[in-house]
ROVO-883827 format. One record per residue (C-alpha): y negated, x, z negated; residue in three letters; residue number from 1. Coordinates in Angstrom, 3 decimals, decimal comma, padded with zeros to 6 digits. Layout:
yy;xx;zz;aa;i
Y;X;Z;Ala;NUM;
...
END
This chain:
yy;xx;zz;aa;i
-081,796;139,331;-172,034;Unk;1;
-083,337;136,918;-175,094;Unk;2;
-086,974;138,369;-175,240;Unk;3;
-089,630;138,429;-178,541;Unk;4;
-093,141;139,149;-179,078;Unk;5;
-093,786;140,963;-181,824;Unk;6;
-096,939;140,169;-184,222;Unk;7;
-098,376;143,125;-186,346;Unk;8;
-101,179;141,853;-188,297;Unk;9;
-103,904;144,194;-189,718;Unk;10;
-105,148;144,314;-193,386;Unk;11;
-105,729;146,831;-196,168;Unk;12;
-105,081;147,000;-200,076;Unk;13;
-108,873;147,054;-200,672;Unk;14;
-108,878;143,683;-201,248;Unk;15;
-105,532;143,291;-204,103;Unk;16;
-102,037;142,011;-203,859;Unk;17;
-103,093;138,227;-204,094;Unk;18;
-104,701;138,721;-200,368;Unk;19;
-102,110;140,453;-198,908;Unk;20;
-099,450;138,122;-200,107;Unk;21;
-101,781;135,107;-198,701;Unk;22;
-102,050;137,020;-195,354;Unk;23;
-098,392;137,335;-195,060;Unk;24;
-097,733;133,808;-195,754;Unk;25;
-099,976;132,609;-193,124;Unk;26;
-099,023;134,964;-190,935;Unk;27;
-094,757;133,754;-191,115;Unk;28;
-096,813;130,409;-190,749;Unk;29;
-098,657;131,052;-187,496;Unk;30;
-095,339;132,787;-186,142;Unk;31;
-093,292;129,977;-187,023;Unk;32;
-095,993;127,584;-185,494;Unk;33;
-096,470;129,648;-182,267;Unk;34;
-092,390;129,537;-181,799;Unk;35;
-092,803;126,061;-181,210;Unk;36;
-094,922;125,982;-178,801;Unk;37;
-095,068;129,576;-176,452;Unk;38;
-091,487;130,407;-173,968;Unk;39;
-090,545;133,132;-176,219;Unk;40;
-089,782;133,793;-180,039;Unk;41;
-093,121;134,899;-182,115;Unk;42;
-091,652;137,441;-184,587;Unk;43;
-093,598;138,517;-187,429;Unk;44;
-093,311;142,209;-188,697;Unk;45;
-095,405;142,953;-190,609;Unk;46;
-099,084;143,021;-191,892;Unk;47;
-099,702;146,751;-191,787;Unk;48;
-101,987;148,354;-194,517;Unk;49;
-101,275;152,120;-193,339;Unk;50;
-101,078;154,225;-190,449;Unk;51;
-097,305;154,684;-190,934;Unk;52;
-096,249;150,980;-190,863;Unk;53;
-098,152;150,707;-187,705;Unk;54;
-096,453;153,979;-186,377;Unk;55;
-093,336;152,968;-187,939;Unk;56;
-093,164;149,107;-186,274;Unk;57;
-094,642;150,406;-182,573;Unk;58;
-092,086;153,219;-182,756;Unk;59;
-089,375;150,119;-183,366;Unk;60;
-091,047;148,155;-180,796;Unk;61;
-090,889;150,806;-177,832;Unk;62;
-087,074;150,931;-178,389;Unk;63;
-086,116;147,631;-179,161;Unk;64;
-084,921;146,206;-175,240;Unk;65;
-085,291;142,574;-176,729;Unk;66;
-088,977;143,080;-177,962;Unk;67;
-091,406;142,420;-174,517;Unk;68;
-094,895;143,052;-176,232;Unk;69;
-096,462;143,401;-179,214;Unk;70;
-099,406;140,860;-180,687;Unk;71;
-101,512;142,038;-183,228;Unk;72;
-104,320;140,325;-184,824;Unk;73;
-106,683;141,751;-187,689;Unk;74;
-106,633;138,497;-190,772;Unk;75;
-109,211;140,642;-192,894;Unk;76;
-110,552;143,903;-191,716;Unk;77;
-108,172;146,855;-190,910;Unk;78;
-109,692;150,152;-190,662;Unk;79;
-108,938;151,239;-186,760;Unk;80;
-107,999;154,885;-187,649;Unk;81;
-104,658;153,985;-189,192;Unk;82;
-104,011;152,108;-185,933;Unk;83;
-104,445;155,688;-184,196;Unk;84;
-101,138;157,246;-183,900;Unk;85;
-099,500;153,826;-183,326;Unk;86;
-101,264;152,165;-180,500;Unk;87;
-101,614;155,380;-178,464;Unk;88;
-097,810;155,789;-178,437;Unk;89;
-097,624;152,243;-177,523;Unk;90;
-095,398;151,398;-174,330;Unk;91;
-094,855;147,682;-175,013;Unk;92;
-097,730;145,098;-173,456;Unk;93;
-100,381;144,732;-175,589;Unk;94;
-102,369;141,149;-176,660;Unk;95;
-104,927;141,729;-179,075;Unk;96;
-105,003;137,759;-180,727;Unk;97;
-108,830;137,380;-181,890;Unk;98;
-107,906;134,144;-183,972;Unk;99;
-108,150;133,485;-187,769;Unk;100;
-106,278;131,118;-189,890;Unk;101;
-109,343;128,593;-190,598;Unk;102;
-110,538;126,427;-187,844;Unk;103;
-113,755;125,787;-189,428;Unk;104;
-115,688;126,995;-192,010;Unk;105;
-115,678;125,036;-195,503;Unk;106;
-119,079;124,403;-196,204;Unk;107;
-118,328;123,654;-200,382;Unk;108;
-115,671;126,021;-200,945;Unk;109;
-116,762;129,242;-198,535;Unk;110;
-117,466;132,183;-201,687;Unk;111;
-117,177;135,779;-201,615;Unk;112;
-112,885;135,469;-202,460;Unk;113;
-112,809;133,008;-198,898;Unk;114;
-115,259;136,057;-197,459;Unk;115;
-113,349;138,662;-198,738;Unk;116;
-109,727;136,812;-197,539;Unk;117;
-111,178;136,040;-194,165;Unk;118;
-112,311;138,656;-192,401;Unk;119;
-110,711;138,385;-188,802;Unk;120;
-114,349;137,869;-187,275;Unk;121;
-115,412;141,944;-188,061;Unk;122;
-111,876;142,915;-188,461;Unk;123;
-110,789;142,175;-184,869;Unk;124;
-114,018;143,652;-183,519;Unk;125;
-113,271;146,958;-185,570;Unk;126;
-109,628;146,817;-184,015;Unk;127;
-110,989;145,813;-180,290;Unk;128;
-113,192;149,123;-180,906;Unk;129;
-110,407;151,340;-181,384;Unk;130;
-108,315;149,801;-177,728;Unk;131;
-111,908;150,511;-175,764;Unk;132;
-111,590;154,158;-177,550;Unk;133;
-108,513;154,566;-176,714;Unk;134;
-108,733;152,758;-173,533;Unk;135;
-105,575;151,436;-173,815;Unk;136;
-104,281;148,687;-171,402;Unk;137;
-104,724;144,896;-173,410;Unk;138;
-104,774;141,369;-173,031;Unk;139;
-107,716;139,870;-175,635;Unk;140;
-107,266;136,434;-176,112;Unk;141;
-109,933;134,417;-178,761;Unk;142;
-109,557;131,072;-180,199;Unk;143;
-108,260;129,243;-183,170;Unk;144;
-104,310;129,789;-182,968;Unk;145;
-103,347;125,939;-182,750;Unk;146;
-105,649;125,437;-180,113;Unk;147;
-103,769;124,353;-176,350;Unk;148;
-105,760;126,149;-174,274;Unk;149;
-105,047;129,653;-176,263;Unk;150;
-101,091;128,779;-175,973;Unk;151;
-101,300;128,395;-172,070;Unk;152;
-102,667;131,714;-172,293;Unk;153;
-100,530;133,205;-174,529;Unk;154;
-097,883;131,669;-172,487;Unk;155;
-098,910;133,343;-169,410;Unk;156;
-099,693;136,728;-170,732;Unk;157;
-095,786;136,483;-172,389;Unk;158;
-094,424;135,644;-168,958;Unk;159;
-096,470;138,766;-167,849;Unk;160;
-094,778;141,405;-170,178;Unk;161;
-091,275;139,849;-169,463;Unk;162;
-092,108;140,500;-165,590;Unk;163;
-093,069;144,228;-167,111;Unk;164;
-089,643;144,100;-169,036;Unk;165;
-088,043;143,444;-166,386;Unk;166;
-089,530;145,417;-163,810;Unk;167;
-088,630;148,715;-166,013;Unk;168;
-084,929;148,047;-165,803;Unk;169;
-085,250;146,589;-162,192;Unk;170;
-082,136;147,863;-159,784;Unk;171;
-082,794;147,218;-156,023;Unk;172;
-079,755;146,872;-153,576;Unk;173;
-080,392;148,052;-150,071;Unk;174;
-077,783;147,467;-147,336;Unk;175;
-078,960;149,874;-144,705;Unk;176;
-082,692;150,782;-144,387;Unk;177;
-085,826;148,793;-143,112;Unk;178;
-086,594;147,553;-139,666;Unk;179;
-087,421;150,697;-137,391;Unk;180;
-090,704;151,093;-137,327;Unk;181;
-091,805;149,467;-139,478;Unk;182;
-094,865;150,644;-141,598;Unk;183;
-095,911;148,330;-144,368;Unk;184;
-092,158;148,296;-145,480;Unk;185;
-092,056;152,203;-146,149;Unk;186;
-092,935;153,178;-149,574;Unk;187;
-092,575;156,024;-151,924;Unk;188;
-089,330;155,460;-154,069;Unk;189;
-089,667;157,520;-156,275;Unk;190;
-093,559;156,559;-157,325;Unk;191;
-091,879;153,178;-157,776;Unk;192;
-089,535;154,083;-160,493;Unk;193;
-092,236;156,171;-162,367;Unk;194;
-094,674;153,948;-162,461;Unk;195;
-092,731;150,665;-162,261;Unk;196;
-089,080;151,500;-163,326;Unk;197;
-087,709;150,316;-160,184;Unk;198;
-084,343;152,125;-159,488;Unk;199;
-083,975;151,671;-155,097;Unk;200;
-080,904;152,963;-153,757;Unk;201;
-078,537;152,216;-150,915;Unk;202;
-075,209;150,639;-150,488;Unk;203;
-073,132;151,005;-147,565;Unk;204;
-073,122;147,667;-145,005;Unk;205;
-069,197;148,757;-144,903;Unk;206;
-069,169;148,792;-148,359;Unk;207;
-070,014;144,961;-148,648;Unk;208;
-067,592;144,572;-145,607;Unk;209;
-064,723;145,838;-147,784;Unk;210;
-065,596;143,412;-150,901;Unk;211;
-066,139;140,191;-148,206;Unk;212;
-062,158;141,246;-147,082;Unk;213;
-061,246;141,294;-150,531;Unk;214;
-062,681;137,511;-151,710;Unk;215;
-060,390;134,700;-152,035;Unk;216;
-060,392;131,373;-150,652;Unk;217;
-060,107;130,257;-154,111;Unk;218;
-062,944;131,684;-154,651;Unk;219;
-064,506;130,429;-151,368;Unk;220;
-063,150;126,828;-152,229;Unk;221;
-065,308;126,766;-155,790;Unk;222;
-068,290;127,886;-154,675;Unk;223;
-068,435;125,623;-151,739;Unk;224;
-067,938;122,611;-154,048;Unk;225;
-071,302;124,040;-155,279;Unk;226;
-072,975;124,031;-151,987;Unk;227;
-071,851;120,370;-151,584;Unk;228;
-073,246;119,795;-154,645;Unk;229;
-076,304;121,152;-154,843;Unk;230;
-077,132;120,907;-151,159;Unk;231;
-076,841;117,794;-147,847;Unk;232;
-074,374;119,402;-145,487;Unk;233;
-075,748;118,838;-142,045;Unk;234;
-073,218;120,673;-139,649;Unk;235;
-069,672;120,498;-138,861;Unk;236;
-069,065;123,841;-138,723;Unk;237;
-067,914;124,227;-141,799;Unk;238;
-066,298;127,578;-141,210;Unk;239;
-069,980;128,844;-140,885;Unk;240;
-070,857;127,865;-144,379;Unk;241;
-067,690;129,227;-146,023;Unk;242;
-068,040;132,967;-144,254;Unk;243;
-071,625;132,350;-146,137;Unk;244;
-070,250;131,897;-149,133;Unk;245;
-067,945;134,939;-148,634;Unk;246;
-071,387;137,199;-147,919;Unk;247;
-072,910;135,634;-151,145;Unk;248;
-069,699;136,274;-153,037;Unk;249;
-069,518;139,804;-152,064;Unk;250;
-073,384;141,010;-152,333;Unk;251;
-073,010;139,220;-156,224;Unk;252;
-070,095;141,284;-156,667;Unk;253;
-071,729;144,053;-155,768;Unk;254;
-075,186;143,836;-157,256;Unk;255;
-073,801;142,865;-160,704;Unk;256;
-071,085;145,653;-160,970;Unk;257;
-074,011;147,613;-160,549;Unk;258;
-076,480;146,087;-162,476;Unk;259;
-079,158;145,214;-159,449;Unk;260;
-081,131;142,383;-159,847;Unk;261;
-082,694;142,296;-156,393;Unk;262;
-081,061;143,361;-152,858;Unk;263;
-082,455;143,477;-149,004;Unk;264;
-080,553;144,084;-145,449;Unk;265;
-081,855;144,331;-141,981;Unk;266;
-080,384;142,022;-139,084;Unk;267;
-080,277;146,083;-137,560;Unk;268;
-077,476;146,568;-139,382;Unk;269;
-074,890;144,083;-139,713;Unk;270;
-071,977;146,399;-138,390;Unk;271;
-068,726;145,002;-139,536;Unk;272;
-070,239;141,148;-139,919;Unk;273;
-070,577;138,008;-138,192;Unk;274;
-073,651;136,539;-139,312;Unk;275;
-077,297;137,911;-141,299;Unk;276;
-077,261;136,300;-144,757;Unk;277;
-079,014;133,069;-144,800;Unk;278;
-077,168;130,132;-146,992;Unk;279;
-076,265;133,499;-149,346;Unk;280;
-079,311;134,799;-149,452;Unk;281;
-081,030;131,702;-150,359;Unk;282;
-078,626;130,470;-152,957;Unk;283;
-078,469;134,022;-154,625;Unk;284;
-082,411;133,475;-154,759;Unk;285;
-082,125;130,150;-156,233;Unk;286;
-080,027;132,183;-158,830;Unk;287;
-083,133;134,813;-159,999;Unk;288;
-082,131;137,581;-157,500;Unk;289;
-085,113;138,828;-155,714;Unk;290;
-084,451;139,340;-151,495;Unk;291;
-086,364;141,056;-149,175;Unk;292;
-085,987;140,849;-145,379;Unk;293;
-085,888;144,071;-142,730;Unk;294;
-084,975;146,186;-146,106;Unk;295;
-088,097;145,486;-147,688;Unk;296;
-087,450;146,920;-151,361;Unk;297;
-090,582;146,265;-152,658;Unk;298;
-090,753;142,377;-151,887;Unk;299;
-087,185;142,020;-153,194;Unk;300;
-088,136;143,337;-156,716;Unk;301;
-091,036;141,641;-156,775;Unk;302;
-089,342;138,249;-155,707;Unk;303;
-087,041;138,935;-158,507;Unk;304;
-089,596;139,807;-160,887;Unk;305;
-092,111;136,890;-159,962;Unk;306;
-088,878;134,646;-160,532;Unk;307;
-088,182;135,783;-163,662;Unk;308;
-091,581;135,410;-164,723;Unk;309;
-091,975;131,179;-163,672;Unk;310;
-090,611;128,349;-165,633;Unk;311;
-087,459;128,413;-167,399;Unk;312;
-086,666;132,370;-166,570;Unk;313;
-086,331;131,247;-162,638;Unk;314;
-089,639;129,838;-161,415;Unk;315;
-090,330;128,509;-158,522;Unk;316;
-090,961;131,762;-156,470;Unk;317;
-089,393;132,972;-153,225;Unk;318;
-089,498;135,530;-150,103;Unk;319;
-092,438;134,604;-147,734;Unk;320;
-093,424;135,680;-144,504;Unk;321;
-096,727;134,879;-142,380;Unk;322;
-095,548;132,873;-139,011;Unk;323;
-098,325;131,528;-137,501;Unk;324;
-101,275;129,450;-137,412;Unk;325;
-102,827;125,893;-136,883;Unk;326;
-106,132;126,776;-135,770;Unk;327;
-107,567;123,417;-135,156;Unk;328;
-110,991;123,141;-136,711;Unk;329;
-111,062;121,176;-140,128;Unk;330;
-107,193;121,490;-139,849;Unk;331;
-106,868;124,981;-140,653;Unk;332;
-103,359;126,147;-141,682;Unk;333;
-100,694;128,863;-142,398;Unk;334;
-097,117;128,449;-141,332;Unk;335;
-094,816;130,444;-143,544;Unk;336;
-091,157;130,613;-142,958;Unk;337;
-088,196;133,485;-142,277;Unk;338;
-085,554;133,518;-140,168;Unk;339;
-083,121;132,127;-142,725;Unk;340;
-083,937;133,417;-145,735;Unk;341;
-086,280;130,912;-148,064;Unk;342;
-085,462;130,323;-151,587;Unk;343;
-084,614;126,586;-151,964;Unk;344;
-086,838;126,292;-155,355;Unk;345;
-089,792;125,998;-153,601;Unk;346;
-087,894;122,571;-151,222;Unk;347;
-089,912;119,121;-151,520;Unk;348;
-086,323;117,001;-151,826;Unk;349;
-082,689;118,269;-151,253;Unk;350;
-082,064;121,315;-148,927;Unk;351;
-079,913;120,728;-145,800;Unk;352;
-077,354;123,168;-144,619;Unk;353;
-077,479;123,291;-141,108;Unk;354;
-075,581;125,915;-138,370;Unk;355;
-078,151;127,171;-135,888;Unk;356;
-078,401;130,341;-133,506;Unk;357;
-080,138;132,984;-134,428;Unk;358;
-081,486;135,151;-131,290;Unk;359;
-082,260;138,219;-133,052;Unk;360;
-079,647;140,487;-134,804;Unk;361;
-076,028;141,026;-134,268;Unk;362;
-074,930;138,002;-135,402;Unk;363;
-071,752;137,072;-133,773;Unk;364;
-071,348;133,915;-134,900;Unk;365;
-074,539;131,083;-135,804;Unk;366;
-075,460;131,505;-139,334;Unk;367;
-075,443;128,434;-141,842;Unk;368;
-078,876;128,387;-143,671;Unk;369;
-080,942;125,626;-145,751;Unk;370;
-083,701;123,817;-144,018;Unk;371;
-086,277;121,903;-145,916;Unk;372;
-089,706;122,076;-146,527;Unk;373;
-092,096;123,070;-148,936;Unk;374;
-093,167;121,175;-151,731;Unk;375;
-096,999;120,646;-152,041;Unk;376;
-099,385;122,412;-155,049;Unk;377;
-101,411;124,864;-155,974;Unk;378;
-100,010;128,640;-155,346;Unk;379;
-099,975;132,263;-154,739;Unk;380;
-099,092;134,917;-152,519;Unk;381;
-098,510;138,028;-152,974;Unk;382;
-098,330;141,824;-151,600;Unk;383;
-097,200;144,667;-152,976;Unk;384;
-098,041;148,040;-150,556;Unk;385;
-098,018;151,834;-151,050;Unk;386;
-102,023;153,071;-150,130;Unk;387;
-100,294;156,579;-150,440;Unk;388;
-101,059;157,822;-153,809;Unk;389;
-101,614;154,609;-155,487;Unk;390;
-099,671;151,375;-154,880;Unk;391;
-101,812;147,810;-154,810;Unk;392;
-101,266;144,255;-155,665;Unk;393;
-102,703;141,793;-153,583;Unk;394;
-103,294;138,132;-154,504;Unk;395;
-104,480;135,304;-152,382;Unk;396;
-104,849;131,418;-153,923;Unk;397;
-103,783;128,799;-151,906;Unk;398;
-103,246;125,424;-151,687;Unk;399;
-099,499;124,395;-150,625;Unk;400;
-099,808;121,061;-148,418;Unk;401;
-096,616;118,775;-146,991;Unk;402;
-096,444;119,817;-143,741;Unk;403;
-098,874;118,275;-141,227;Unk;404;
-096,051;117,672;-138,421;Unk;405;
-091,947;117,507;-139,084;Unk;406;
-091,481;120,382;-136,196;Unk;407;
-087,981;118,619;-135,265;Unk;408;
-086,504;122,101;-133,496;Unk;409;
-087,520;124,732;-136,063;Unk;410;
-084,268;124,899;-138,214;Unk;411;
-085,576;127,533;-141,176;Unk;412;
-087,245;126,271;-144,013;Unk;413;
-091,234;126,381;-144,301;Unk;414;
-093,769;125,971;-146,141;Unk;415;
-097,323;124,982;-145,486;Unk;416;
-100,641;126,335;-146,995;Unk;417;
-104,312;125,819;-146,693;Unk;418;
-105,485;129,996;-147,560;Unk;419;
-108,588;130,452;-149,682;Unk;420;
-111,127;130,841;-149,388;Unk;421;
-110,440;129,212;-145,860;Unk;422;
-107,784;130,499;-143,035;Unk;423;
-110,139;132,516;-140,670;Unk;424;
-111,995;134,355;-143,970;Unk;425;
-108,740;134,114;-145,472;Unk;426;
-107,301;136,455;-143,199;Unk;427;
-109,657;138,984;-142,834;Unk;428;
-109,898;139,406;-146,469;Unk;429;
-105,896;139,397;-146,414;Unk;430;
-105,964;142,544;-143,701;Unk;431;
-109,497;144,406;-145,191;Unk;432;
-106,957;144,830;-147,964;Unk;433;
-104,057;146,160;-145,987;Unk;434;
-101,644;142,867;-147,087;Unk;435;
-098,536;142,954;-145,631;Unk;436;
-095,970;140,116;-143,511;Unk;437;
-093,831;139,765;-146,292;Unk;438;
-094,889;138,219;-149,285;Unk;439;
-093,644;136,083;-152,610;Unk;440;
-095,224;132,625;-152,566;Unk;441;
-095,290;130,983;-156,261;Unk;442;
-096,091;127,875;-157,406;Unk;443;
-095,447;128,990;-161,359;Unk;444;
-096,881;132,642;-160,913;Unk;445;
-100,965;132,097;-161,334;Unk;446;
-103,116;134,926;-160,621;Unk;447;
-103,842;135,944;-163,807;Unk;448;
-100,362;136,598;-164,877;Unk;449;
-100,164;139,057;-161,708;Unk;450;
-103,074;140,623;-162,605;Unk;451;
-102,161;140,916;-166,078;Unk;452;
-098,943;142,380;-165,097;Unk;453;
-100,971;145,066;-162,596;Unk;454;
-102,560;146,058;-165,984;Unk;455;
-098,852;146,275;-167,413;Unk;456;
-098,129;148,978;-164,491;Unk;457;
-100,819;150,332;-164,413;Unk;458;
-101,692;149,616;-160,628;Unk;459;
-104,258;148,410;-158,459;Unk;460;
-105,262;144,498;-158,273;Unk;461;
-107,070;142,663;-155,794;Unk;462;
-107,772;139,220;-155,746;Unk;463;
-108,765;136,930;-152,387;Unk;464;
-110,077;133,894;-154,022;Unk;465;
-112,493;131,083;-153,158;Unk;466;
-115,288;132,912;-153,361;Unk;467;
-114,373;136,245;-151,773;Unk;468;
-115,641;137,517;-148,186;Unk;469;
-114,903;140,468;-146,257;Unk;470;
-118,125;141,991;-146,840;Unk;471;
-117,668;141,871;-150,822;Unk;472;
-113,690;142,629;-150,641;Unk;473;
-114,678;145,935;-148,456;Unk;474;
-117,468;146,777;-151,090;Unk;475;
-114,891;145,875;-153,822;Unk;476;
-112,008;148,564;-151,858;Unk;477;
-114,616;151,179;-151,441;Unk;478;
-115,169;151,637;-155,367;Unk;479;
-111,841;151,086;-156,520;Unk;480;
-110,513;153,682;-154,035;Unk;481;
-112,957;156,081;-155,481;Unk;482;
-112,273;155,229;-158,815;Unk;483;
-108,054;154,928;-158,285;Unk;484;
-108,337;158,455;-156,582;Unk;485;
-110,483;159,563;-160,105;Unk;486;
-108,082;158,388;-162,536;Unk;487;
END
């Protein structure tokens, strides 16, 4: 899908045609400027002077699948009430751009017809009052519209709605259910799709047995040449990687025949198959599908979504899992890892394919999967869990580090981390909040685009940062849960 933001700027015919033909030139301007320089397409609509072309464009907007959120800005002022009907049916995102077209005032030419042109400064507060009336969900961003600073947030907040976009058409493919008992991987379905869009259904494991029968070698052949390509091959058994490529051929089948966009399995339920997923999973993940391990749904989308929402499209976001722990003081670290399945965009150099056994499952053959590890940078994770009545986000910053020893016999990829605000605190804020195992670690997701997107949903967010502490998080829980179970 080719996404566009939408901008809707505000004015009124109080003011004569000569203004509102100035305000619509500047406004194809600042469209055709912000193009340049944002990851999506700025289209200008219109400047709207009654409450029917507002009602008219959001009405557009709502059903237009290409259009991911709506900008509106206020050049002169726009009386709110004609903004009524229109931004409470609103069901795009929502940025309310407090800019103007000046970036300074002109000391010898400023006169009532510059006063009476420029008006953004009242007329955005006049449309801000009508979003806190209607306290309607909105990103506010101020500053002068070429500055860099307002693009990177602009930037973010359109990466934001196109995770929303594509959350409300999200598919999820199960193969069986979750690990038995499990907790954290349990959710309510059916909450998901209403207040996220997610569609979660299952798909027999005998099912993808049948279309793994029915792939060719041909097909086998090209996609290996891929593998070689994109990948070192580190094993001679060679026969491992190409059964891999039959899984991965097979689940793609699958998931695009029915229009999924994220899938998860169990190594419970492999009936009919001779190893769990690994090299597939990963390379599907390098692709934009989102994965979850054990069956857990609600990690795959949001892998999938997180993806979609990083650089390019496909950022650098993948599957995560808490291992363990270097607990030596000053040297403070997590381990993150899975058993095979770690998307290769967050590797530090070329991926190796390597042939290992796995002693969990009912693999009956060693599964081929990519070993590397994790580049270093600033990062994320996050959680999404079901409180039971409410679902919540949780985001923790951390700090992505090469890992402090090569750990010669551990053949899954990992990735290293220092947590904020520091491991021990880390983790207690990380459990206060009920975080689960499974996470998505991104270095191009920043915690302000996940909370924006919360916003988007209309969930819970909570943020560990560097200056959180269990005694603040719990203090931070106990209102929100009062104020969650209010709303």
């Amino acid at each position: 899908m080719k996404y566009e933001f939408w901008l809707v700027v505000g004015s009124q015919f109080l003011y004569g045609n000569d203004v509102l033909e100035t305000v619509d030139q500047r406004a194809r301007e600042i469209a055709s400027k912000l193009t340049e320089v944002l990851p999506y397409p700025v289209v200008y609509k219109v400047t709207a002077k009654t409450n029917k072309e507002v009602t008219d464009t959001v009405r557009e907007a709502n059903y237009d699948t290409s259009c991911a959120g709506i900008i509106t800005w206020c050049h002169t002022f726009s009386p709110s009430k004609m903004w009524i009907d229109g931004i409470r049916d609103l069901l795009k995102p929502w940025c309310h751009f407090a800019t103007q077209y000046n970036i300074e005032i002109p000391n010898e030419d400023i006169d009532m017809d510059f006063m009476n042109l420029n008006q953004a400064a009242h007329g955005d507060r006049e449309h801000g009052f009508l979003g806190a009336r209607l306290r309607k969900p909105r990103k506010i961003i101020a500053g002068h519209w070429t500055d860099e600073n307002v693009h990177k947030r602009l930037s973010a907040w359109m990466r934001s709605a196109v995770g929303a976009a594509v959350s409300k058409d999200m598919k999820v493919m199960r193969f069986g259910d979750n690990m038995r008992e499990v907790a954290v991987t349990e959710g309510d379905k059916v909450e998901a799709q209403i207040k996220l869009g997610w569609q979660v259904n299952t798909w027999a494991v005998g099912d993808l047995v049948k279309e793994m029968d029915a792939v060719t070698d041909a097909e086998i052949d090209e996609l290996y040449k891929v593998y070689e390509t994109s990948y070192d091959i580190a094993t001679e058994n060679t026969e491992a990687i190409r059964y891999q490529a039959r899984e991965e051929i097979a689940i793609k089948k699958m998931m695009d025949r029915e229009g999924c966009r994220a899938f998860s399995n169990t190594f419970q339920d492999l009936y009919g198959m001779e190893q769990l997923p690994g090299l597939a999973s990963q390379h599907l993940m390098a692709q934009g599908y989102g994965y979850g391990g054990e069956g857990d749904w609600k990690v795959s989308a949001l892998t999938a979504i997180m993806k979609a929402m990083g650089e390019g499209g496909n950022g650098a976001s993948a599957f995560m899992e808490d291992y363990t722990y270097h607990l030596v003081p000053g040297s403070e670290y997590s381990l993150g890892a899975h058993m095979l399945e770690v998307c290769p965009s967050l590797a530090e150099g070329k991926p190796r394919i390597e042939t290992h056994h796995l002693g969990i499952g009912m693999n009956a053959k060693d599964p081929a999967r990519l070993v590397f590890e994790g580049k270093a940078g600033e990062g994320i994770v996050a959680s999404l869990i079901d409180m039971g009545g409410r679902l919540r986000l949780i985001v923790q910053d951390i700090e992505c580090v090469k890992p402090i020893m090569p750990m010669p016999n551990l053949p899954v990829a990992r990735v290293m981390w220092r947590a904020k605000p520091d491991l021990a605190t880390g983790v207690e804020c990380w459990i206060t909040a009920g975080g689960a195992h499974h996470t998505v670690l991104s270095y191009d997701v920043t915690a302000e685009m996940m909370r924006d997107w919360a916003t988007m949903m209309d969930i819970e967010f909570v943020h560990i940062t560097e200056d959180s502490t269990p005694e603040k998080l719990e203090d931070e829980l106990f209102i929100k849960d009062i104020a969650w179970k209010l709303k």
